[in-house]
Backbone as a chain_set.jsonl record, in Angstrom:
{"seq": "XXXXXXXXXXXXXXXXXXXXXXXXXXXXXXXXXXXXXXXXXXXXXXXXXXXXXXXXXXXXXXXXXXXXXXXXXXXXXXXXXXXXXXXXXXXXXXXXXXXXXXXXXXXXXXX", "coords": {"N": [[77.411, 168.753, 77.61], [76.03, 171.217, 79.433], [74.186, 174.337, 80.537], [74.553, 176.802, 82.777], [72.6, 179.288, 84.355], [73.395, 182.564, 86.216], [72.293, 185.01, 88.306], [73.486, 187.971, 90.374], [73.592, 190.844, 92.054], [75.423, 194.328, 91.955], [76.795, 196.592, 94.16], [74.783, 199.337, 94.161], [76.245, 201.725, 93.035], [78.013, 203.515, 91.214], [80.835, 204.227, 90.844], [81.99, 201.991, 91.962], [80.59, 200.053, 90.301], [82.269, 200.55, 88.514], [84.389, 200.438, 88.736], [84.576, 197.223, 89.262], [83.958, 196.297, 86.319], [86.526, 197.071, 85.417], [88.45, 195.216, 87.122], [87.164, 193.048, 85.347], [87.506, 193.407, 83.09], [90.727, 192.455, 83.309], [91.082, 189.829, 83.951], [92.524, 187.806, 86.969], [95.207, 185.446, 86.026], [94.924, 183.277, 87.361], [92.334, 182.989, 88.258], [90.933, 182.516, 85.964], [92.172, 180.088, 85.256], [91.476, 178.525, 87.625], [89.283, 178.062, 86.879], [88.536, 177.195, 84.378], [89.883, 174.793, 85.075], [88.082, 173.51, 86.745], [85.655, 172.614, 84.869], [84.741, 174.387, 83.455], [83.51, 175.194, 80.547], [82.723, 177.365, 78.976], [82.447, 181.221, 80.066], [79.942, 184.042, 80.203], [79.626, 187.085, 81.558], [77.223, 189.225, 81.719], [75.632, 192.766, 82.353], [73.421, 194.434, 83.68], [72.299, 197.912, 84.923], [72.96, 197.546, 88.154], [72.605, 194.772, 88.509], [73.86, 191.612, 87.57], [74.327, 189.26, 85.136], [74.911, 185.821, 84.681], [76.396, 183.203, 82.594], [77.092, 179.959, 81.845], [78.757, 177.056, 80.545], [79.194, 174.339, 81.278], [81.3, 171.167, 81.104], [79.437, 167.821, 81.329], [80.468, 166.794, 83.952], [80.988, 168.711, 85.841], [80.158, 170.134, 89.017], [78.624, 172.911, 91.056], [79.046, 172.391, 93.684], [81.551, 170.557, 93.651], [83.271, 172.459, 92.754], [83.228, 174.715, 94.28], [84.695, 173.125, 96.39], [87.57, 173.067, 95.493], [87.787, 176.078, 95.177], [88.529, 176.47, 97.925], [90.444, 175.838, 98.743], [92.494, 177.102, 97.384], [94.174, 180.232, 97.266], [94.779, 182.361, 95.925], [92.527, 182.633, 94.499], [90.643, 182.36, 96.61], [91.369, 184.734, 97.689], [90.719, 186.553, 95.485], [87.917, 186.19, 95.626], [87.046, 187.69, 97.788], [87.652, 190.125, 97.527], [86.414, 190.599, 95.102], [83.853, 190.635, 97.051], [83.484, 192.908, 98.187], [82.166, 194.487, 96.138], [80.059, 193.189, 95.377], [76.932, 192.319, 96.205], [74.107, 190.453, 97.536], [71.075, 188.862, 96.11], [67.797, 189.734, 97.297], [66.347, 186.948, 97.47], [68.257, 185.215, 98.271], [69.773, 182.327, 99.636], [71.379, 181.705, 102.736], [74.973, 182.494, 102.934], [74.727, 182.107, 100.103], [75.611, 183.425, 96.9], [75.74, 183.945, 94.151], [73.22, 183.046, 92.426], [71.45, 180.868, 91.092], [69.22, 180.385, 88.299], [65.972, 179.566, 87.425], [64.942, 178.139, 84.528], [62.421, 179.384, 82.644], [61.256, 179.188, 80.101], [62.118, 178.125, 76.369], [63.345, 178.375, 73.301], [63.134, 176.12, 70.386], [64.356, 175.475, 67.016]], "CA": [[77.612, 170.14, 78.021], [75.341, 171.67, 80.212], [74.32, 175.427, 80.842], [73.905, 177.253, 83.865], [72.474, 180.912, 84.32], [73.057, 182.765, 87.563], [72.334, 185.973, 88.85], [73.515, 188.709, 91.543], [73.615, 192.284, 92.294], [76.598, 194.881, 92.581], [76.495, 197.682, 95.375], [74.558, 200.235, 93.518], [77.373, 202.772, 93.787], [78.868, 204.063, 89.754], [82.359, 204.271, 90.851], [82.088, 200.469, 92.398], [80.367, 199.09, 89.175], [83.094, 200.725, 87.149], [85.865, 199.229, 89.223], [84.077, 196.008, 89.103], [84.463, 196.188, 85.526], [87.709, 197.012, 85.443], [88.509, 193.742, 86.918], [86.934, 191.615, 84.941], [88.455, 193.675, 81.969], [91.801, 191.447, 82.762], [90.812, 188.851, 85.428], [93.745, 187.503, 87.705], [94.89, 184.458, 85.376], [95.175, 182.022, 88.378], [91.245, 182.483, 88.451], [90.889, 182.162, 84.414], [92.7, 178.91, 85.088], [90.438, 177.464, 88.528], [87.092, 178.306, 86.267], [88.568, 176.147, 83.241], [90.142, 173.043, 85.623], [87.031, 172.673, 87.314], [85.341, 171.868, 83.847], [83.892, 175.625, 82.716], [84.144, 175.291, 78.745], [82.654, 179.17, 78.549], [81.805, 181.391, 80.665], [79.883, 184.822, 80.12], [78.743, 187.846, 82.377], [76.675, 190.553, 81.678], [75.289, 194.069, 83.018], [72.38, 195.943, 83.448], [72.056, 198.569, 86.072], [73.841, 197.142, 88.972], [72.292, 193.433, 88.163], [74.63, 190.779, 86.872], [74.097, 187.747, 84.782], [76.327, 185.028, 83.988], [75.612, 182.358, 81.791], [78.331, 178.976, 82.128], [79.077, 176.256, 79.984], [80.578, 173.178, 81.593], [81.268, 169.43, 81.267], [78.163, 167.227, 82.622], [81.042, 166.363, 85.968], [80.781, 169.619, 86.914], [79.24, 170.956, 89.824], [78.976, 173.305, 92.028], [79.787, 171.808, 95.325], [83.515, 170.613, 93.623], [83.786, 174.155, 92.319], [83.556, 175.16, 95.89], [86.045, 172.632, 97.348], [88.781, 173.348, 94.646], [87.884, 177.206, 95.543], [88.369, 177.092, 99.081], [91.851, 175.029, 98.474], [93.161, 177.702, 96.694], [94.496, 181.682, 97.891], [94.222, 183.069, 95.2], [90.539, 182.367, 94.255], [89.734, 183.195, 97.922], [91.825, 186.617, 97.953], [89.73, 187.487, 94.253], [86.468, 186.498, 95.75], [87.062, 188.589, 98.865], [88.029, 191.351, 96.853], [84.638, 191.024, 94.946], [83.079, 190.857, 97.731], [83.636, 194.411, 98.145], [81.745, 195.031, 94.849], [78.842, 192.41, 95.057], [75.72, 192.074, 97.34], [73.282, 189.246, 97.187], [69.559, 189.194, 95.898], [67.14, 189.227, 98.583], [66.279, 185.486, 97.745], [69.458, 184.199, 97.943], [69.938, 181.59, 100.851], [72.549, 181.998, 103.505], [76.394, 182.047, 101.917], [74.806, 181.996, 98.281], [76.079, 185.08, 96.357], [75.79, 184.153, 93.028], [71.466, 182.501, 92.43], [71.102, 179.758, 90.119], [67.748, 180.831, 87.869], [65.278, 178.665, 86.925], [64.803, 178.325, 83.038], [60.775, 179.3, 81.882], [61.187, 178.947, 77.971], [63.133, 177.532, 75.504], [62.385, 178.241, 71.812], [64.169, 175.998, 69.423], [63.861, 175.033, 66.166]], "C": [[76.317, 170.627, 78.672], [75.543, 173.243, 80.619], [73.689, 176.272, 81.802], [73.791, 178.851, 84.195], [72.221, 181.521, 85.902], [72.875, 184.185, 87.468], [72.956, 186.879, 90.338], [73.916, 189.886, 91.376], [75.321, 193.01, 92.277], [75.546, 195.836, 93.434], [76.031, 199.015, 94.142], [75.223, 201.598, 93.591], [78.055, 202.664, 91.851], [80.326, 203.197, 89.64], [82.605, 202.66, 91.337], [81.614, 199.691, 91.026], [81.708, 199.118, 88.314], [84.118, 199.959, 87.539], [85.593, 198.036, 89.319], [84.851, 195.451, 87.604], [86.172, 196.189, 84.777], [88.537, 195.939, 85.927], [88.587, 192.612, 86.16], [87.27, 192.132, 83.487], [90.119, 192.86, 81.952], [91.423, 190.922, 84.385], [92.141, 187.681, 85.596], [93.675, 185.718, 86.461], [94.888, 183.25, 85.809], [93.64, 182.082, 88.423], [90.821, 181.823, 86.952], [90.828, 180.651, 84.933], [92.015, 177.392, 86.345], [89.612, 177.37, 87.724], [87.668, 177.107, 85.253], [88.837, 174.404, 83.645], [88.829, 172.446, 86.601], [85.763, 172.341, 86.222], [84.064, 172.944, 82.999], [84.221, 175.439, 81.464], [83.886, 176.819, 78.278], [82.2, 179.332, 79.646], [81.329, 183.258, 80.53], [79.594, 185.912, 81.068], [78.244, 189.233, 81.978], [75.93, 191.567, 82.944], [74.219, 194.637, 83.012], [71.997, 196.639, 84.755], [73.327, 198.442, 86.971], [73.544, 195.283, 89.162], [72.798, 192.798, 87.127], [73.913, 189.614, 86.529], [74.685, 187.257, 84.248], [75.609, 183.771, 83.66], [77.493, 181.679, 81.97], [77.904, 178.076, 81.7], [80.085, 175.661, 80.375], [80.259, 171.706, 81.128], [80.282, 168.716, 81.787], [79.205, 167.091, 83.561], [81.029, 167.411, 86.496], [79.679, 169.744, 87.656], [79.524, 171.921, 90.872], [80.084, 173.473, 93.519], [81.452, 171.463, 94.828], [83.769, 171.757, 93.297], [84.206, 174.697, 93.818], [84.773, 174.971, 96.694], [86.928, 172.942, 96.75], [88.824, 175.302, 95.132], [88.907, 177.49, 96.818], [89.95, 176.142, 99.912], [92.748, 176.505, 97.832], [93.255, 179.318, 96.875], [94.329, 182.138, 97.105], [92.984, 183.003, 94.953], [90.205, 182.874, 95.944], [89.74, 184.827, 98.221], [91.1, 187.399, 96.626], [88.3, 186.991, 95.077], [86.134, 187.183, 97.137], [86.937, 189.873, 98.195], [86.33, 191.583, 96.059], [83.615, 191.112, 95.5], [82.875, 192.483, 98.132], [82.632, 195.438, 97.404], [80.154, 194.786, 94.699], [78.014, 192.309, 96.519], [74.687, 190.883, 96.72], [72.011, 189.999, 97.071], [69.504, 188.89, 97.055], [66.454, 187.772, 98.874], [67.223, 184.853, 97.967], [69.744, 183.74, 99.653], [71.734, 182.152, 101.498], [73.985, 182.018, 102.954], [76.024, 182.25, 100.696], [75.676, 183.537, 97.839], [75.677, 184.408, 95.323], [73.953, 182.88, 92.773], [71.36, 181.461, 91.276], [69.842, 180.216, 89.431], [67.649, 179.682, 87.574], [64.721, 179.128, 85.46], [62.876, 178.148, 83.198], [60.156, 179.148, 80.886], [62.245, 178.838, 77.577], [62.632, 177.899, 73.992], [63.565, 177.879, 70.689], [63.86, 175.54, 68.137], [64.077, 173.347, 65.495]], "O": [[75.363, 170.137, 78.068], [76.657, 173.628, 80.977], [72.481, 176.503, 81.76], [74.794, 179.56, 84.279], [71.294, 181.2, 86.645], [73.343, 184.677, 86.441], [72.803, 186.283, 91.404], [74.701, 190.06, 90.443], [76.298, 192.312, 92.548], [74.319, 195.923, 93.485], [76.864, 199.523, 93.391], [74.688, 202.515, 94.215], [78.511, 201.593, 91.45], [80.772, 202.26, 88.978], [83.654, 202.183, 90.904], [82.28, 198.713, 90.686], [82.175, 198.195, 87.645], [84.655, 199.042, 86.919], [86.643, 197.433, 89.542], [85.789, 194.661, 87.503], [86.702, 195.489, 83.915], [89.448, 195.632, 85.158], [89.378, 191.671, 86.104], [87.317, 191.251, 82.629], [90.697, 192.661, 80.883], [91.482, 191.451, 85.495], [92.605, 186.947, 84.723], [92.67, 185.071, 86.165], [94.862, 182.249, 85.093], [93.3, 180.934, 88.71], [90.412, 180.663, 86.893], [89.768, 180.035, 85.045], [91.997, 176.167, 86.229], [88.985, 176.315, 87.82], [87.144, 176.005, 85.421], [88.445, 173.358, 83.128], [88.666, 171.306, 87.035], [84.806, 171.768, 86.744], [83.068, 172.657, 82.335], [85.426, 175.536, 81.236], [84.582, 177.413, 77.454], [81.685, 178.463, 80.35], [82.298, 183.987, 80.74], [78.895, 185.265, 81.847], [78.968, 190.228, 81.969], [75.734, 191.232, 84.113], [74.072, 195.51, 82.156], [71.413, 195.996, 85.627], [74.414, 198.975, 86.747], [74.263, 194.62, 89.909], [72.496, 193.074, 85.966], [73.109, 189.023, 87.25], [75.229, 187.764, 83.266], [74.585, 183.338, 84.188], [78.558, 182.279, 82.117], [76.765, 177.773, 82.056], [81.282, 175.896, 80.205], [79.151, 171.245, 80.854], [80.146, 168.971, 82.984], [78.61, 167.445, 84.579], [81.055, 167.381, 87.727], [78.521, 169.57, 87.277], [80.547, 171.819, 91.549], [81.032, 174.077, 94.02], [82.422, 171.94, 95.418], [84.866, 172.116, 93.726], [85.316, 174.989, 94.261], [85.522, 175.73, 97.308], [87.692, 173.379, 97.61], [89.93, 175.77, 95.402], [89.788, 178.348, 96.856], [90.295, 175.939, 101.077], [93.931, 176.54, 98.17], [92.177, 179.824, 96.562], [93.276, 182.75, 97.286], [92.388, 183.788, 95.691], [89.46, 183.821, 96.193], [88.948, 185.676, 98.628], [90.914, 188.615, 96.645], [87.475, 187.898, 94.964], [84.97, 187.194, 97.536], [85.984, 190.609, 98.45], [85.434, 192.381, 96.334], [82.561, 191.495, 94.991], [81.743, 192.929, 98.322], [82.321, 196.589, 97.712], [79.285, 195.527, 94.238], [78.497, 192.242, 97.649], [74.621, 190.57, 95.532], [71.717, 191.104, 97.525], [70.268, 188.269, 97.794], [66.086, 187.384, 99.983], [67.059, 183.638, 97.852], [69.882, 184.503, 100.61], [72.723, 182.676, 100.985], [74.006, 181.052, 102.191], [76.937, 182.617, 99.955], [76.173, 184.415, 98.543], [74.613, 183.991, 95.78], [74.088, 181.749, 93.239], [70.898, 182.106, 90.335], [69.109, 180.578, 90.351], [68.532, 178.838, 87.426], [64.183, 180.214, 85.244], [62.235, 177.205, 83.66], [58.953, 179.006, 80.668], [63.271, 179.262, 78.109], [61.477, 177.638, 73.657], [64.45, 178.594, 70.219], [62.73, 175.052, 68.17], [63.434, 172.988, 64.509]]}, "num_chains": 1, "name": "protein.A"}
């Protein structure tokens, strides 16, 4: 299992965060069901401000790049991440196309 922490922004706008949320209060279950067949075992997202962070638990075969191709196969998943596009803006590091930033881990503290 392997865990990956990303970041990205919403449109600093109230009424857009809230409808954001409202979303992902019951998320379309055709996406539920891409995130789990491409080998998500959890997946969380949190809030602060208008800065998101999502934390994902998958299978070592996942990656990215097949996440992508299974995405970009599939209408639904394109017509919900259009739709969030609406909602979400990229950091100012984030390379061309990215939206969602991969972080780099700086500490660990385990026992």
């Amino acid at each position: 299992m392997t865990r990956y922490c990303l970041a990205l922004d919403l449109k600093d706008n109230p009424a857009l965060i809230a409808a954001y949320e409202q979303y992902h209060a019951s998320v379309w279950p055709e996406i539920i069901a891409s995130i789990k067949e491409a080998g998500v075992k959890a997946l969380e997202i949190y809030r602060v401000a208008n800065r998101l962070f999502m934390i994902i638990e998958a299978d070592d075969d996942f990656s990215f790049e097949k996440k992508a191709a299974m995405d970009a196969k599939n209408e639904i998943v394109m017509q919900w991440e259009k739709l969030m596009w609406e909602y979400q803006k990229v950091l100012p590091t984030a390379k061309p196309g990215e939206k969602w930033v991969l972080m780099h881990k700086i500490f660990t503290l385990s026992n």
